[in-house]
Every structure is written in C-alpha cells, then in structure tokens.
SEKEMI-316538 format. One record per atom (N, C-alpha, C): residue number from 1; chain; atom name; y, z, x. Coordinates in Angstrom, 1 decimal. Each point is the difference from the previous one (the first is absolute). Layout:
<sites>
<site><tormi>NUM</tormi><vofi>A</vofi><kemar>CA</kemar><y>Y</y><z>Z</z><x>X</x></site>
...
</sites>
This chain:
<sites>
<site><tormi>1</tormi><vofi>A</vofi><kemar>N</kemar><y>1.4</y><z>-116.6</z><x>211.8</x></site>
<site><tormi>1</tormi><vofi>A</vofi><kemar>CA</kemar><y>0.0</y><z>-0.6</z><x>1.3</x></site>
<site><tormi>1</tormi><vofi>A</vofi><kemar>C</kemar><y>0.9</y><z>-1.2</z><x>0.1</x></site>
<site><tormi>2</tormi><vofi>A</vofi><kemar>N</kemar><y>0.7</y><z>-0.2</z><x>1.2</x></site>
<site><tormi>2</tormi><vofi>A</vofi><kemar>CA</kemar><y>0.7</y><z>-0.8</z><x>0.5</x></site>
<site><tormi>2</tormi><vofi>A</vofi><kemar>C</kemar><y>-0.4</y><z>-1.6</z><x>0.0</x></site>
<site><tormi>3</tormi><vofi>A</vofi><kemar>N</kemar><y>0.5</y><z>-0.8</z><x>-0.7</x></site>
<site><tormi>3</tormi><vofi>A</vofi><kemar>CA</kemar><y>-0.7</y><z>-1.1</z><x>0.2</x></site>
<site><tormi>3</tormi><vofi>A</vofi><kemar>C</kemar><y>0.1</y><z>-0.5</z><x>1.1</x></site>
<site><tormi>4</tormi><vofi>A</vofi><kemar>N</kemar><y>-1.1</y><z>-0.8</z><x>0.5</x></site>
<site><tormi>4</tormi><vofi>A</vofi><kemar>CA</kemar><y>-0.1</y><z>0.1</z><x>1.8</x></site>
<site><tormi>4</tormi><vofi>A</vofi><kemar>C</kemar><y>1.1</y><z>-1.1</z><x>0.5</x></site>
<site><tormi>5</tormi><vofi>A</vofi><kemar>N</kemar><y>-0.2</y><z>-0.9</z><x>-1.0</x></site>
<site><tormi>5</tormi><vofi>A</vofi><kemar>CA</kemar><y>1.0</y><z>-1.6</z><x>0.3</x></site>
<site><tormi>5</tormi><vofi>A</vofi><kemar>C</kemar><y>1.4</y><z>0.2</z><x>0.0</x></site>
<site><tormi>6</tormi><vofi>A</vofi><kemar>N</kemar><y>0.7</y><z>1.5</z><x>-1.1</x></site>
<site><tormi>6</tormi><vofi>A</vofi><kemar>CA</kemar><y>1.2</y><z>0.4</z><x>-0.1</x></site>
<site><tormi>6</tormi><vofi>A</vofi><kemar>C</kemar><y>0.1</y><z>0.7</z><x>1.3</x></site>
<site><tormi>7</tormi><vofi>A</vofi><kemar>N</kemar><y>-0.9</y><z>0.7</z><x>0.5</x></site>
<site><tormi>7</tormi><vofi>A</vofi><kemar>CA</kemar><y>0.6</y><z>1.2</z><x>1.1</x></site>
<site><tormi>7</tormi><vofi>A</vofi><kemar>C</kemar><y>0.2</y><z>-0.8</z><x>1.0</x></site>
<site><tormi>8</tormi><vofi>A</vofi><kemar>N</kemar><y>-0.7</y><z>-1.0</z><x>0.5</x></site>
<site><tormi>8</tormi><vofi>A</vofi><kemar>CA</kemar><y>-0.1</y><z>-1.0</z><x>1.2</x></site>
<site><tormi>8</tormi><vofi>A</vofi><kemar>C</kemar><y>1.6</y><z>-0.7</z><x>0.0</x></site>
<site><tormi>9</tormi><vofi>A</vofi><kemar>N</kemar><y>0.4</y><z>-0.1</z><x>-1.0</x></site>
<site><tormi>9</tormi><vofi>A</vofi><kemar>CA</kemar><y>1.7</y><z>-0.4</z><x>-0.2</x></site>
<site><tormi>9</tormi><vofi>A</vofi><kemar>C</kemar><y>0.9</y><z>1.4</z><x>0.2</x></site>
<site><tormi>10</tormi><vofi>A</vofi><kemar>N</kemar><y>-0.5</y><z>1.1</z><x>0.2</x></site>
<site><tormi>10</tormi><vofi>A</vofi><kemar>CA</kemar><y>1.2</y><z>1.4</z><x>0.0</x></site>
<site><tormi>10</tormi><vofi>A</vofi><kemar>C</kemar><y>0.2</y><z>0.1</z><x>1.4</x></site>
<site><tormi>11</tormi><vofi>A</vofi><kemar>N</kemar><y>1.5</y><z>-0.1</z><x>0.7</x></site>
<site><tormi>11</tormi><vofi>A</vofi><kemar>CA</kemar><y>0.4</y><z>0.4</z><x>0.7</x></site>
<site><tormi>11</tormi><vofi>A</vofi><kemar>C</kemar><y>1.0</y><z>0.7</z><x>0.2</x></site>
<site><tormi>12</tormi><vofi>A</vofi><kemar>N</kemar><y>0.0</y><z>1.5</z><x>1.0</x></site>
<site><tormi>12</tormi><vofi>A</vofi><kemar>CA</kemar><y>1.5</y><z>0.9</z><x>-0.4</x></site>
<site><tormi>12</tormi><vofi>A</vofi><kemar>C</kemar><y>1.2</y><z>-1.0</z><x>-0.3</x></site>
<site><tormi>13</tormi><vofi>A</vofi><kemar>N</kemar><y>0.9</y><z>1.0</z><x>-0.8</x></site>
<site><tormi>13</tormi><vofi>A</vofi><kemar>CA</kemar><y>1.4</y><z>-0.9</z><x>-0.8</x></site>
<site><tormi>13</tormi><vofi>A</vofi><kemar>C</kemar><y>1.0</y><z>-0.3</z><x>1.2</x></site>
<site><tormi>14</tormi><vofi>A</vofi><kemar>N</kemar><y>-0.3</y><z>1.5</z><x>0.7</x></site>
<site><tormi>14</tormi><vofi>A</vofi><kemar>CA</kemar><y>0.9</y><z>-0.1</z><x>1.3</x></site>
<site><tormi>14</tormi><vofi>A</vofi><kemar>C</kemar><y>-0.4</y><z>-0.7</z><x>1.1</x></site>
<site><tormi>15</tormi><vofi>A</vofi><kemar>N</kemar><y>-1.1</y><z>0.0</z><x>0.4</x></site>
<site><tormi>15</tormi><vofi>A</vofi><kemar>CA</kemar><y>0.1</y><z>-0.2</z><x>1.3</x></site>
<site><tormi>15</tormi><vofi>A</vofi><kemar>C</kemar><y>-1.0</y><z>-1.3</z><x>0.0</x></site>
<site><tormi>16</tormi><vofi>A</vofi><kemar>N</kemar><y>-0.7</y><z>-0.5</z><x>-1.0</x></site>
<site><tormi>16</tormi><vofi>A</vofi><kemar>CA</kemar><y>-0.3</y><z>-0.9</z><x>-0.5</x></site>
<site><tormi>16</tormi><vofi>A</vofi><kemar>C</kemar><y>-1.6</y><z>0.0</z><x>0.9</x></site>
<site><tormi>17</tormi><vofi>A</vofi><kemar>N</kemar><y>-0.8</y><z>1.5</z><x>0.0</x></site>
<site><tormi>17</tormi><vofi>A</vofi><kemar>CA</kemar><y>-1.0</y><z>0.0</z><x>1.7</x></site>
<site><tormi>17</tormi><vofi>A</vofi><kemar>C</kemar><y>-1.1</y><z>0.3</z><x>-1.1</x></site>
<site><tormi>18</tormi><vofi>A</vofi><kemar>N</kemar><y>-1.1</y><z>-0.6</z><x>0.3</x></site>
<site><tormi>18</tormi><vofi>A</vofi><kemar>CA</kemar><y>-0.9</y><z>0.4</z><x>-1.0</x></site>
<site><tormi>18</tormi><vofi>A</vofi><kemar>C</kemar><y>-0.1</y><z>1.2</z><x>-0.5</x></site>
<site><tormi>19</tormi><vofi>A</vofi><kemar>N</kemar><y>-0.9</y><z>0.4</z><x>-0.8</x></site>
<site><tormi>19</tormi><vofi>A</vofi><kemar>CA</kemar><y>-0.5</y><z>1.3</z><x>-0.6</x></site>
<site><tormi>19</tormi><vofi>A</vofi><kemar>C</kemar><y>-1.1</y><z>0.8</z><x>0.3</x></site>
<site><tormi>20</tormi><vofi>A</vofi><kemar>N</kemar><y>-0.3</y><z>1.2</z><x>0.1</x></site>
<site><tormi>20</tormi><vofi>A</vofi><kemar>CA</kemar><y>-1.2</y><z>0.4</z><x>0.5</x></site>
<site><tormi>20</tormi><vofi>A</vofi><kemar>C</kemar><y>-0.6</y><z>0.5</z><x>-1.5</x></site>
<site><tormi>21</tormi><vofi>A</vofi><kemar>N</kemar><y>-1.3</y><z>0.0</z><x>0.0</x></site>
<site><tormi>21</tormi><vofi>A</vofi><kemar>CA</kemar><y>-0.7</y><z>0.4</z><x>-1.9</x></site>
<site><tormi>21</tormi><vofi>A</vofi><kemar>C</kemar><y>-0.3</y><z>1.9</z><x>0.5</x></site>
<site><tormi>22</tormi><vofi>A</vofi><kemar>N</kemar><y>0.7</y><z>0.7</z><x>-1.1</x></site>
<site><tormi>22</tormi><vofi>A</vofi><kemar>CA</kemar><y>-0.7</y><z>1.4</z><x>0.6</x></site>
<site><tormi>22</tormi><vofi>A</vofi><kemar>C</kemar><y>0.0</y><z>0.1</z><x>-1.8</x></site>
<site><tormi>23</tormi><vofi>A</vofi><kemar>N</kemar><y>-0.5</y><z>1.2</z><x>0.3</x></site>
<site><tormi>23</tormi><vofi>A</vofi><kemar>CA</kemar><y>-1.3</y><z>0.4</z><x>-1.8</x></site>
<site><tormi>23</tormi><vofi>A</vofi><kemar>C</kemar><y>1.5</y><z>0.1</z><x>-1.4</x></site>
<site><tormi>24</tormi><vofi>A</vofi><kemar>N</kemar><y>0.9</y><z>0.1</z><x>0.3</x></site>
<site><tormi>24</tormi><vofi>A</vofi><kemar>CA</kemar><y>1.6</y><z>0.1</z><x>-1.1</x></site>
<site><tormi>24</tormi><vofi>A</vofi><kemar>C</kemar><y>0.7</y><z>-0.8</z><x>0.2</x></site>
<site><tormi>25</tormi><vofi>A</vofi><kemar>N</kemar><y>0.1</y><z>-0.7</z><x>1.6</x></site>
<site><tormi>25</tormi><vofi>A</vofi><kemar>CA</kemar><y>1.3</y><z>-0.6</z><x>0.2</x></site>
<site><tormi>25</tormi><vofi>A</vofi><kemar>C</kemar><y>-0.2</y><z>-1.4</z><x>0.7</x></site>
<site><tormi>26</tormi><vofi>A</vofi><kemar>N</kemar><y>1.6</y><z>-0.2</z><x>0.6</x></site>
<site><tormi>26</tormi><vofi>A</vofi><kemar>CA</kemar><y>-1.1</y><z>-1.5</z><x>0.9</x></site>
<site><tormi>26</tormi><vofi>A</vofi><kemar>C</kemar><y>1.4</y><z>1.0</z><x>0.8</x></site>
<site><tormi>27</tormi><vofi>A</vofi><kemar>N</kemar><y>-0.3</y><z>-0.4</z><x>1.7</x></site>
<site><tormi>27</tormi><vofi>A</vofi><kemar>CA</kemar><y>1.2</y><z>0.5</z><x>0.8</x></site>
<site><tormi>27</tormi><vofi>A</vofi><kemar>C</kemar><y>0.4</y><z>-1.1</z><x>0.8</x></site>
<site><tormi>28</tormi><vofi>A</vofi><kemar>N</kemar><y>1.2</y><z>-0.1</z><x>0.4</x></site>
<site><tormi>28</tormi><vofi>A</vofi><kemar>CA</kemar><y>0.1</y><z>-1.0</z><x>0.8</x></site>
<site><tormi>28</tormi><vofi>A</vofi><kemar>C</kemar><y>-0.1</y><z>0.2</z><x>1.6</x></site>
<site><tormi>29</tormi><vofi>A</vofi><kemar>N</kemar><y>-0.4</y><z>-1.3</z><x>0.3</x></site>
<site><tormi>29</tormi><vofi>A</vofi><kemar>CA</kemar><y>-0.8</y><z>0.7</z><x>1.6</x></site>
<site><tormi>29</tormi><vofi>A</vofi><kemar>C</kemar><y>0.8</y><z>-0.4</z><x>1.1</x></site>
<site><tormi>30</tormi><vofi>A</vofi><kemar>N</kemar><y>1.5</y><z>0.0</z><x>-0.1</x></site>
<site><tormi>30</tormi><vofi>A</vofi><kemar>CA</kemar><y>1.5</y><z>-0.2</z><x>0.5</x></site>
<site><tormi>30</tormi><vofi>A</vofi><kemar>C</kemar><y>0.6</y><z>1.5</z><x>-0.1</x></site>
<site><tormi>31</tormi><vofi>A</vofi><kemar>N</kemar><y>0.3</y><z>-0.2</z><x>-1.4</x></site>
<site><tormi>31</tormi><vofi>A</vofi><kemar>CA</kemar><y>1.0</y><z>1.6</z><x>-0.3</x></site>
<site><tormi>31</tormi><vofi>A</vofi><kemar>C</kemar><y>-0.7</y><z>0.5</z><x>-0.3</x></site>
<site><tormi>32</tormi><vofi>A</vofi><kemar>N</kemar><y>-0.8</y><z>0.4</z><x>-0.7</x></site>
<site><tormi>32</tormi><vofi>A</vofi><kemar>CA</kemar><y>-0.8</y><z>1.2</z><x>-0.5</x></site>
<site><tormi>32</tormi><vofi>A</vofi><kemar>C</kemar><y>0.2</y><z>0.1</z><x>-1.6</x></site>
<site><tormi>33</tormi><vofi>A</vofi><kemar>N</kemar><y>0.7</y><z>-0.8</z><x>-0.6</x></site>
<site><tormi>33</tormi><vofi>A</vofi><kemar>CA</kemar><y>0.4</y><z>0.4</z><x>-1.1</x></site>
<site><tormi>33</tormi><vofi>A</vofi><kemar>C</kemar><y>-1.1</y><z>-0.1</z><x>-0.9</x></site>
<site><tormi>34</tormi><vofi>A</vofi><kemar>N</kemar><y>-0.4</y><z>1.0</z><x>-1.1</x></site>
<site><tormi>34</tormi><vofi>A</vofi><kemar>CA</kemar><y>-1.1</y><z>0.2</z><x>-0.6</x></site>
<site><tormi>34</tormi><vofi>A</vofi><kemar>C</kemar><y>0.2</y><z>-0.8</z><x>-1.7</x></site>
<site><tormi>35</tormi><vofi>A</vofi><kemar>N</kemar><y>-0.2</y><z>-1.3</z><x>-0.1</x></site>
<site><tormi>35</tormi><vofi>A</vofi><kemar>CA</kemar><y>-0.1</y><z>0.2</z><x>-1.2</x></site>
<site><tormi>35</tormi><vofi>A</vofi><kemar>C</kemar><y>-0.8</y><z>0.2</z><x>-1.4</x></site>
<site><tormi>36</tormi><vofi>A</vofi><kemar>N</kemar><y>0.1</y><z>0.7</z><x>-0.8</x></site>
<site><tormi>36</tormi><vofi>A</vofi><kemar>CA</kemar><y>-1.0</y><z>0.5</z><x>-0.9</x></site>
<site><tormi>36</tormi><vofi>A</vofi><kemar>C</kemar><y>-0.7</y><z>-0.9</z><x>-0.9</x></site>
<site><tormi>37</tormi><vofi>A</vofi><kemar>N</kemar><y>-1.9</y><z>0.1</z><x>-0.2</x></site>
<site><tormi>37</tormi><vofi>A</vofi><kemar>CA</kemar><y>0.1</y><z>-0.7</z><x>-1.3</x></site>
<site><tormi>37</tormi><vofi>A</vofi><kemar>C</kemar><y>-0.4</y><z>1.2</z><x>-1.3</x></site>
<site><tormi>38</tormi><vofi>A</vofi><kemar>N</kemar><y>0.7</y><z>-0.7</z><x>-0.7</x></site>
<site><tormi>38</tormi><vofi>A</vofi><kemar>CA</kemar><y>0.2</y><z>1.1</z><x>-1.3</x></site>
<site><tormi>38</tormi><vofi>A</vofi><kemar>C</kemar><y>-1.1</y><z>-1.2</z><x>-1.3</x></site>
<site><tormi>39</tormi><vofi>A</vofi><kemar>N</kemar><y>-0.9</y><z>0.3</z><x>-0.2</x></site>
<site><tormi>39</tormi><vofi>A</vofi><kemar>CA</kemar><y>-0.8</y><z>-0.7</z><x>-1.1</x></site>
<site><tormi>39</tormi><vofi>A</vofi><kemar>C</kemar><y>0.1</y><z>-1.2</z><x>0.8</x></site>
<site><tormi>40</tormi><vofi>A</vofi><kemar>N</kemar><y>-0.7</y><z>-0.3</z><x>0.6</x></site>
<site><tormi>40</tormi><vofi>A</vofi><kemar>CA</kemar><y>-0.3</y><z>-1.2</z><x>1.0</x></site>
<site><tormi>40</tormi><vofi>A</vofi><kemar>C</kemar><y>0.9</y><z>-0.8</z><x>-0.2</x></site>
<site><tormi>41</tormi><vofi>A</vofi><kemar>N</kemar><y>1.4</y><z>0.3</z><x>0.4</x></site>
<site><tormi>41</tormi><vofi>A</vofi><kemar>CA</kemar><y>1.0</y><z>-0.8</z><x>0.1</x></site>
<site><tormi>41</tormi><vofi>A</vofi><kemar>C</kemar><y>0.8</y><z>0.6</z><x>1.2</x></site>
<site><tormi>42</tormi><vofi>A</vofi><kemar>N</kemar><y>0.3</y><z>-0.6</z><x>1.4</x></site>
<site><tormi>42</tormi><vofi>A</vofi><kemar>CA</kemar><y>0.9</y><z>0.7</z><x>0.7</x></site>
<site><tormi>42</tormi><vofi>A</vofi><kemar>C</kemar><y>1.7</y><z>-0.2</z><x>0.1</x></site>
<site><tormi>43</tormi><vofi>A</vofi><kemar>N</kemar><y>0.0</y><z>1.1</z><x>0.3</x></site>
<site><tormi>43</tormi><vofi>A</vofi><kemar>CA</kemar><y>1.4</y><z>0.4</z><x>-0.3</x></site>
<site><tormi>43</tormi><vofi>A</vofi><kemar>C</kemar><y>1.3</y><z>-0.4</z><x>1.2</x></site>
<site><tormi>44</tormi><vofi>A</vofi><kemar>N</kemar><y>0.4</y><z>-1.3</z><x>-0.3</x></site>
<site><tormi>44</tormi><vofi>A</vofi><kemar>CA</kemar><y>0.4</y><z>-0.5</z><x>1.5</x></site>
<site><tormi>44</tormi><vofi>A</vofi><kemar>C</kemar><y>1.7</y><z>0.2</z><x>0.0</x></site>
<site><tormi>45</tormi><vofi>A</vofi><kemar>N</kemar><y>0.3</y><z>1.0</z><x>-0.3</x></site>
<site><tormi>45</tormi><vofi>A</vofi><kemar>CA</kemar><y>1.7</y><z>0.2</z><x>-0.3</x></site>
<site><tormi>45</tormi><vofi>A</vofi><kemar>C</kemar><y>0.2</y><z>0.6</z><x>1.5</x></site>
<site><tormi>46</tormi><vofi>A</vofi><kemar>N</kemar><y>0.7</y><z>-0.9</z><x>1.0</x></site>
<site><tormi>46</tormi><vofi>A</vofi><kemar>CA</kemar><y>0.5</y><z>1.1</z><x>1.1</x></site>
<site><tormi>46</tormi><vofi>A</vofi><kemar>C</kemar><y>1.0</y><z>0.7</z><x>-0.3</x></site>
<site><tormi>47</tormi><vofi>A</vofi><kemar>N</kemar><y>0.5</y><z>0.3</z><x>-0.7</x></site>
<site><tormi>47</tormi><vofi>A</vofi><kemar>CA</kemar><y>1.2</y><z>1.0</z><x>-0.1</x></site>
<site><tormi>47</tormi><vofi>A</vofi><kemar>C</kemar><y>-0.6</y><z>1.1</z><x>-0.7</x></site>
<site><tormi>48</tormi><vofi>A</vofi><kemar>N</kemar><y>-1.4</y><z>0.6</z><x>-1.0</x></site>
<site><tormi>48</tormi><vofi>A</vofi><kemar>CA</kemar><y>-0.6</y><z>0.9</z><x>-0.4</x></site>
<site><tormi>48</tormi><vofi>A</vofi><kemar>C</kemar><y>0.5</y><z>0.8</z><x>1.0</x></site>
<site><tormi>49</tormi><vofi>A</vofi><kemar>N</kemar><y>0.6</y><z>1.1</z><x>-0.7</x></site>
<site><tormi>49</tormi><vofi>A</vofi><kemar>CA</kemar><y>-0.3</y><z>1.3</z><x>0.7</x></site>
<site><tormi>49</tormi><vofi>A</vofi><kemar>C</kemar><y>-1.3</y><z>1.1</z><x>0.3</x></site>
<site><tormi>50</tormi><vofi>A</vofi><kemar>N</kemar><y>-1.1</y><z>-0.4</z><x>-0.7</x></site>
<site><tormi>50</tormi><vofi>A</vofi><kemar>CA</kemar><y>-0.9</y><z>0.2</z><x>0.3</x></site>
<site><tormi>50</tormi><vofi>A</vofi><kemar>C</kemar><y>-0.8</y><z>-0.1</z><x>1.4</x></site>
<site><tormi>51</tormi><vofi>A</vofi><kemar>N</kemar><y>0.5</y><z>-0.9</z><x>0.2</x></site>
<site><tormi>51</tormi><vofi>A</vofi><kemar>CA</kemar><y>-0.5</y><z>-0.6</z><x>1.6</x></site>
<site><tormi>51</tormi><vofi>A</vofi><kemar>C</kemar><y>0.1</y><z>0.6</z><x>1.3</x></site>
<site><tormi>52</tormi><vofi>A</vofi><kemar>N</kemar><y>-1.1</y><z>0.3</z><x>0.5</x></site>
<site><tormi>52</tormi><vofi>A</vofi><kemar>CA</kemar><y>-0.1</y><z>0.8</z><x>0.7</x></site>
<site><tormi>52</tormi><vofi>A</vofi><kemar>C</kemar><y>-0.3</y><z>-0.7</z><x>1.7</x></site>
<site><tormi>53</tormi><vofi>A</vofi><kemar>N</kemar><y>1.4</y><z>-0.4</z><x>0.4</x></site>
<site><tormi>53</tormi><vofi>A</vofi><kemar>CA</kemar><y>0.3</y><z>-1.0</z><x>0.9</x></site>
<site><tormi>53</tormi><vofi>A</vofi><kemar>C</kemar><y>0.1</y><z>1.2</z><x>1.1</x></site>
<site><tormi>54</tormi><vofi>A</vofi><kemar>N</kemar><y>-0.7</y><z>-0.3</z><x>1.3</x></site>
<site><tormi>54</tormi><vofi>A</vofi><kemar>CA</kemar><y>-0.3</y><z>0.6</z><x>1.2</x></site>
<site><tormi>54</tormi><vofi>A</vofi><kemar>C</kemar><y>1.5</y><z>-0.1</z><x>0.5</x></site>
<site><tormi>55</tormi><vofi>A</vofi><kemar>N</kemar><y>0.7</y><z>1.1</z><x>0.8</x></site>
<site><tormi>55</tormi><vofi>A</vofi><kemar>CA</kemar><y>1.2</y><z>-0.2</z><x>1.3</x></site>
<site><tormi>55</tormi><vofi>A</vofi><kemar>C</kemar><y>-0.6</y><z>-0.2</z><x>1.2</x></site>
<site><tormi>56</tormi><vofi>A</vofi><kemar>N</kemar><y>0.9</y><z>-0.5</z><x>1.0</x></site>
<site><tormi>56</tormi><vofi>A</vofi><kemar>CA</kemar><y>-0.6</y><z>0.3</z><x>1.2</x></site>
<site><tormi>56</tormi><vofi>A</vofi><kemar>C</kemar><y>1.0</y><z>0.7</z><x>1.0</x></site>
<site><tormi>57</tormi><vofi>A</vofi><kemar>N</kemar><y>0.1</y><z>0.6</z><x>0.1</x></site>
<site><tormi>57</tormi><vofi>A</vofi><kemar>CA</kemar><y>1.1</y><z>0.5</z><x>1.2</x></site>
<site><tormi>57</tormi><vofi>A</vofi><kemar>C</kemar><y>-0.1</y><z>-0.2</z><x>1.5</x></site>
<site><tormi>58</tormi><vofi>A</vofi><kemar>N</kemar><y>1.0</y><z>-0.3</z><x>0.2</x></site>
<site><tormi>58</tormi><vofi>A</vofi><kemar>CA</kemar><y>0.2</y><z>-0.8</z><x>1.1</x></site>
<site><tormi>58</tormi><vofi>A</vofi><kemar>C</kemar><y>0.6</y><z>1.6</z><x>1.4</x></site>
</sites>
C-alpha cells in the first residue's frame, strides 16, 4: 500500500492536476492519463507507452 503522506505529494507529471486512486492505477482527473502502481510503487513516466491516454475528437 501506498504510503498516505507520499501519495498526498503525487501529482500528474503533465498536467500537474491531481490524481484519482482506482484499485492498479492512480488517473489523472485533467487528462486521463493512467498511471500504474507496480509493487506499491507508481509508475509516473509520461512518455510510457503503456499509457492509456483518452483522445477527444473534436
């Protein structure tokens, strides 16, 4: 588990907008960008290709 005092400091890399807690990931509640935690560590690389960043079409 996330230590609580560390997660209260995590904010997206990009957009700098807090984080939302879901049961794998934290997402950001701006872009959408999902980042992973892998062994209770999350995974804050915006450039992961892993990332499963919403479009919007206009």
């Amino acid at each position: 588990m996330l230590d609580p005092a560390v997660r209260a400091l995590l904010v997206c890399p990009v957009e700098k907008a807090p984080l939302r807690d879901e049961p794998e990931a934290l997402v950001c509640t701006v872009c959408g960008r999902r980042y992973p935690i892998v062994d209770d560590i999350p995974v804050m690389l915006p450039d992961d290709p892993s990332q499963d960043t919403p479009t919007t079409e206009k």
